[in-house]
Chimera marker file (.cmm) of the C-alpha trace (Angstrom):
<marker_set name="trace">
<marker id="1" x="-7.533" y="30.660" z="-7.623" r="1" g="1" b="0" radius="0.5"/>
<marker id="2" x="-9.618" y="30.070" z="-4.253" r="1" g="1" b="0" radius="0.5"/>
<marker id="3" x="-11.049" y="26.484" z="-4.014" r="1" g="1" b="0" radius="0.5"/>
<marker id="4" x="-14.239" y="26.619" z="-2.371" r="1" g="1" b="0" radius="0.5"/>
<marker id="5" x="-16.120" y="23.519" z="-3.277" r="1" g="1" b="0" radius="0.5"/>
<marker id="6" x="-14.795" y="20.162" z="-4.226" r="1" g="1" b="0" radius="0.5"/>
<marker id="7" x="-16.938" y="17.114" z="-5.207" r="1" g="1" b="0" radius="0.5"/>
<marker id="8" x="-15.583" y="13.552" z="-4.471" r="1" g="1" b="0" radius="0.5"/>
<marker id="9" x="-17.020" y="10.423" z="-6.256" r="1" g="1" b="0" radius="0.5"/>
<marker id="10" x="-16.413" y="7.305" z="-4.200" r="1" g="1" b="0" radius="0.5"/>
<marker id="11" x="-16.467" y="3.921" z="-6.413" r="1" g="1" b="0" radius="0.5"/>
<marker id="12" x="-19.457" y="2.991" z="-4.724" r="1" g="1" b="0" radius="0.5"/>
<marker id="13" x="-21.029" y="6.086" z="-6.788" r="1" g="1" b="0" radius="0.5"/>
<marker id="14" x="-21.883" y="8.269" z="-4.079" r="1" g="1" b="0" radius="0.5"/>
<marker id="15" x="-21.022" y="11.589" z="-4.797" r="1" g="1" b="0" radius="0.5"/>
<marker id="16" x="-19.969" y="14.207" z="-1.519" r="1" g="1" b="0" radius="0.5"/>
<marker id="17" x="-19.704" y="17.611" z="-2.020" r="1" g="1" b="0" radius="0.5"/>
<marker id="18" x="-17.002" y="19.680" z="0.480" r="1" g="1" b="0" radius="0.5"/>
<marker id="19" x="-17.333" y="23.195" z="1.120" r="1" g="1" b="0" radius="0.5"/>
<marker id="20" x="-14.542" y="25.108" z="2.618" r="1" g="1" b="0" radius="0.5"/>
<marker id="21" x="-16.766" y="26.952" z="5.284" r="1" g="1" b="0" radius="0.5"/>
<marker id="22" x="-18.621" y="23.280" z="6.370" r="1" g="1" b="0" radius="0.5"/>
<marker id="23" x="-14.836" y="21.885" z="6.966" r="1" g="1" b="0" radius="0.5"/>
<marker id="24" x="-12.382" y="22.629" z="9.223" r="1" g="1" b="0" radius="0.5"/>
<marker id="25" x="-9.314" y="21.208" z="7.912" r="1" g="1" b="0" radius="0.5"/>
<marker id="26" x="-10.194" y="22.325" z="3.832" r="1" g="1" b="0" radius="0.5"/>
<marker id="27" x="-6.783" y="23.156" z="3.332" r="1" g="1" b="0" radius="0.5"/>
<marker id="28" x="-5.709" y="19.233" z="4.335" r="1" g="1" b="0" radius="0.5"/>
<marker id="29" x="-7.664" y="17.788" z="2.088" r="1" g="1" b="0" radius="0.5"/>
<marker id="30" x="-6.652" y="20.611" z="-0.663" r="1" g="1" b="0" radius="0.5"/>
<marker id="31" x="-2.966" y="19.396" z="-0.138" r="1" g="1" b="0" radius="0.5"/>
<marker id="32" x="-4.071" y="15.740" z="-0.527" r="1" g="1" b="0" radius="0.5"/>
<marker id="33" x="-5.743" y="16.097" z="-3.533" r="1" g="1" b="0" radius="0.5"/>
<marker id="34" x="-2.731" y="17.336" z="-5.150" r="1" g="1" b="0" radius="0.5"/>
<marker id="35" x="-0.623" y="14.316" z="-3.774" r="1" g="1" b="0" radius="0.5"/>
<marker id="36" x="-3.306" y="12.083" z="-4.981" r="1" g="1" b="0" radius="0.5"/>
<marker id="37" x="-3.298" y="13.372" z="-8.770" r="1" g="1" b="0" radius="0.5"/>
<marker id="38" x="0.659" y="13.140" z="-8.607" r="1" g="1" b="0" radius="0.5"/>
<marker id="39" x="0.449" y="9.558" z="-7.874" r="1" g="1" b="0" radius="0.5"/>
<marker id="40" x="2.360" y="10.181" z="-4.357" r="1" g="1" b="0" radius="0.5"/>
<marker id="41" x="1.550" y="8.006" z="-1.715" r="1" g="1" b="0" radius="0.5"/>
<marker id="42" x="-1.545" y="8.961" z="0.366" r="1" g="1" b="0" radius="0.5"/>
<marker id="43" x="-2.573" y="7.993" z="3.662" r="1" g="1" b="0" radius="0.5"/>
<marker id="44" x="-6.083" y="8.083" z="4.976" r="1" g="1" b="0" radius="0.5"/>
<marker id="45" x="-7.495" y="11.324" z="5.587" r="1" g="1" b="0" radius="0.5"/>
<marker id="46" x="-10.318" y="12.378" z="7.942" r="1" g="1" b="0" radius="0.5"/>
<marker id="47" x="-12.143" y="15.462" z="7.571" r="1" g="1" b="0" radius="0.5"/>
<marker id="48" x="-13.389" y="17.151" z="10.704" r="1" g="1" b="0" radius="0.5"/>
<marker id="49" x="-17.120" y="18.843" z="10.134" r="1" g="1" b="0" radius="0.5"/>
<marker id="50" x="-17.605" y="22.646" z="12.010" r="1" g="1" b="0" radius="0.5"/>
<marker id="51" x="-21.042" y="20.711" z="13.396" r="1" g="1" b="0" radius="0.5"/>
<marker id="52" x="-20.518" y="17.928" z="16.032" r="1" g="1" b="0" radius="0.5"/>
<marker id="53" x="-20.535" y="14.532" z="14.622" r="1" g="1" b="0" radius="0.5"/>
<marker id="54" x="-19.941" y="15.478" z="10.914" r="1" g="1" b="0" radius="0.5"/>
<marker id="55" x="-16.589" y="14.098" z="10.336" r="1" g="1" b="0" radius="0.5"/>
<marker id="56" x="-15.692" y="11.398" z="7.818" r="1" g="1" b="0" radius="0.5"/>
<marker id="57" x="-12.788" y="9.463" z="6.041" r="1" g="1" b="0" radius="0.5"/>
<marker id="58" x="-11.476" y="9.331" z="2.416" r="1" g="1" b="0" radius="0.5"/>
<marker id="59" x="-8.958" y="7.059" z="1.394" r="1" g="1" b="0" radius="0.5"/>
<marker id="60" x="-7.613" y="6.388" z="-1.851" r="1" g="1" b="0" radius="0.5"/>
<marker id="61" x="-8.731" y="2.481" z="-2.921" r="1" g="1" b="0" radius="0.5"/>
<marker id="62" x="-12.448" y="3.921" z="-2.668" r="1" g="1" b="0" radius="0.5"/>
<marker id="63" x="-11.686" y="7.348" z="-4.714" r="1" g="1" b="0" radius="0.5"/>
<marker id="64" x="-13.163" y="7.172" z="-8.553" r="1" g="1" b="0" radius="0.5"/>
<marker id="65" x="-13.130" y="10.580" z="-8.926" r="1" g="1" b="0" radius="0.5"/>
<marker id="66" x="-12.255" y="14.514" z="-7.426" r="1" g="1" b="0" radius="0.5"/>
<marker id="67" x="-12.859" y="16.974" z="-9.153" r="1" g="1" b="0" radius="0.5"/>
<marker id="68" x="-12.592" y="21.189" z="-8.011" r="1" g="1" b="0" radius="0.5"/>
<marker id="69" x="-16.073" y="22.789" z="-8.667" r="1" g="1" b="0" radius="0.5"/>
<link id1="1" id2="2" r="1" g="1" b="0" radius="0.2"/>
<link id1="2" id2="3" r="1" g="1" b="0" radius="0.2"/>
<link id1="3" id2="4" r="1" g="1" b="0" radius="0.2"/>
<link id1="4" id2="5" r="1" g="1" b="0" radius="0.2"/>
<link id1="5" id2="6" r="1" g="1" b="0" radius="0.2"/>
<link id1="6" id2="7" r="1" g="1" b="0" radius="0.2"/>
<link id1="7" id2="8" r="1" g="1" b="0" radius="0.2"/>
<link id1="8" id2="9" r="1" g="1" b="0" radius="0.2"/>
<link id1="9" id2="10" r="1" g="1" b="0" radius="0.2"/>
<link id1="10" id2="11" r="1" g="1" b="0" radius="0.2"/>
<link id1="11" id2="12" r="1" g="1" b="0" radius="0.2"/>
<link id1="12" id2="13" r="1" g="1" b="0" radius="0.2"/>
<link id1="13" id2="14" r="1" g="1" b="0" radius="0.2"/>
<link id1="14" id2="15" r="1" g="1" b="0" radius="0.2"/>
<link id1="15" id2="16" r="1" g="1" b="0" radius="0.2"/>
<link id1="16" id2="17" r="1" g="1" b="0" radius="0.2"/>
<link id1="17" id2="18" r="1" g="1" b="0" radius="0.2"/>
<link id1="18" id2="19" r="1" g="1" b="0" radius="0.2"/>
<link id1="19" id2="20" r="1" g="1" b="0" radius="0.2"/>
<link id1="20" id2="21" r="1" g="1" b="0" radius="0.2"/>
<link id1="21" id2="22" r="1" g="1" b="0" radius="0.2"/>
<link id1="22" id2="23" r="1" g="1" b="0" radius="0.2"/>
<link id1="23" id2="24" r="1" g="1" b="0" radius="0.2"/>
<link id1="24" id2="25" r="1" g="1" b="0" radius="0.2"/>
<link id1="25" id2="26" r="1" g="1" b="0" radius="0.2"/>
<link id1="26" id2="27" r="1" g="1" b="0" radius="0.2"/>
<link id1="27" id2="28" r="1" g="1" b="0" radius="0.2"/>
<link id1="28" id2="29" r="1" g="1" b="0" radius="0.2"/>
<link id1="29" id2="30" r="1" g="1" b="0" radius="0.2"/>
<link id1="30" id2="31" r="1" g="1" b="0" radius="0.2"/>
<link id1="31" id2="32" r="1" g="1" b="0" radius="0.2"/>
<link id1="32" id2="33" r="1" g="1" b="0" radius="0.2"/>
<link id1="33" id2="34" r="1" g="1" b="0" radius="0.2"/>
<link id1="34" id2="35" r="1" g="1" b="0" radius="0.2"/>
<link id1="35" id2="36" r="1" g="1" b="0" radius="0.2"/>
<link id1="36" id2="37" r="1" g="1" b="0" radius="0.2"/>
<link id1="37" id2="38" r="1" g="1" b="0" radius="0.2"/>
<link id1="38" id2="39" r="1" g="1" b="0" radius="0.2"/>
<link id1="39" id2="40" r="1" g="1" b="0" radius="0.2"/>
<link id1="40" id2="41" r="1" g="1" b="0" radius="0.2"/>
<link id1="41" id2="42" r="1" g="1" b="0" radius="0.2"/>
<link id1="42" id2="43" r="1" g="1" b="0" radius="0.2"/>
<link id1="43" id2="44" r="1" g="1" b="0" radius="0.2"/>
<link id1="44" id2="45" r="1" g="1" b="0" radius="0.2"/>
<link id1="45" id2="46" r="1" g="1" b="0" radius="0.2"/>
<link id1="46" id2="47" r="1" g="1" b="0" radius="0.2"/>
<link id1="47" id2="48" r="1" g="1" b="0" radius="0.2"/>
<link id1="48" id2="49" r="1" g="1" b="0" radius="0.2"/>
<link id1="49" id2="50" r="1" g="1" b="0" radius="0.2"/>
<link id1="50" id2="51" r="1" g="1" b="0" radius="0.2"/>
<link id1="51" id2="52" r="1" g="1" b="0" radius="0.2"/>
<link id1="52" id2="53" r="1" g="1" b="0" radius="0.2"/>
<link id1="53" id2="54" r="1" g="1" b="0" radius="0.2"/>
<link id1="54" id2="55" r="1" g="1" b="0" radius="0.2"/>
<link id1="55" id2="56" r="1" g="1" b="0" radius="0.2"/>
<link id1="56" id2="57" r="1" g="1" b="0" radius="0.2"/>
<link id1="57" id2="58" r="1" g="1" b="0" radius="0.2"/>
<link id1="58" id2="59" r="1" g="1" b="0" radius="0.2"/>
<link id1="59" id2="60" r="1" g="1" b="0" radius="0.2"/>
<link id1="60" id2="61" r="1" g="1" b="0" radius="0.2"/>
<link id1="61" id2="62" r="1" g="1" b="0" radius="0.2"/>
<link id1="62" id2="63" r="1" g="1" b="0" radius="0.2"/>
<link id1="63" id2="64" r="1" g="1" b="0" radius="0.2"/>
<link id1="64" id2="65" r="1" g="1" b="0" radius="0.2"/>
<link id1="65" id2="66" r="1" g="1" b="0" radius="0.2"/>
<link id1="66" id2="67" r="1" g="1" b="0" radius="0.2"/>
<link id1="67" id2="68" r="1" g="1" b="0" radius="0.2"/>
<link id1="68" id2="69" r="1" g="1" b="0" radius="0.2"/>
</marker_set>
């Protein structure tokens, strides 16, 4: 199964779609997903945007919810 699209709800409610072709390292945060449901321990992660200035952080304390779409 491709993932294309994965939607992260942050505690604070906000809800962020990520699509592989607006990210350039999708596969990173693919591989911390799957750390993160395994209860392994997960360091900040900061996803890099294809347009300039588009980059931003998730970390686990503010994480309610991911969920593949």
């Amino acid at each position: 199964m491709k993932i294309d699209k994965i939607k992260i709800t942050f505690k604070n409610d906000f809800v962020r779609i990520v699509e592989r072709n607006n990210v350039k390292n999708f596969n990173s945060l693919v591989d911390w997903i799957e750390m993160f449901n395994n209860s392994e321990n997960v360091s900040l992660l900061t996803l890099s945007g294809k347009e300039l200035g588009s980059s931003f952080s998730i970390n686990k304390n503010n994480i309610k919810s991911i969920e593949i779409i």
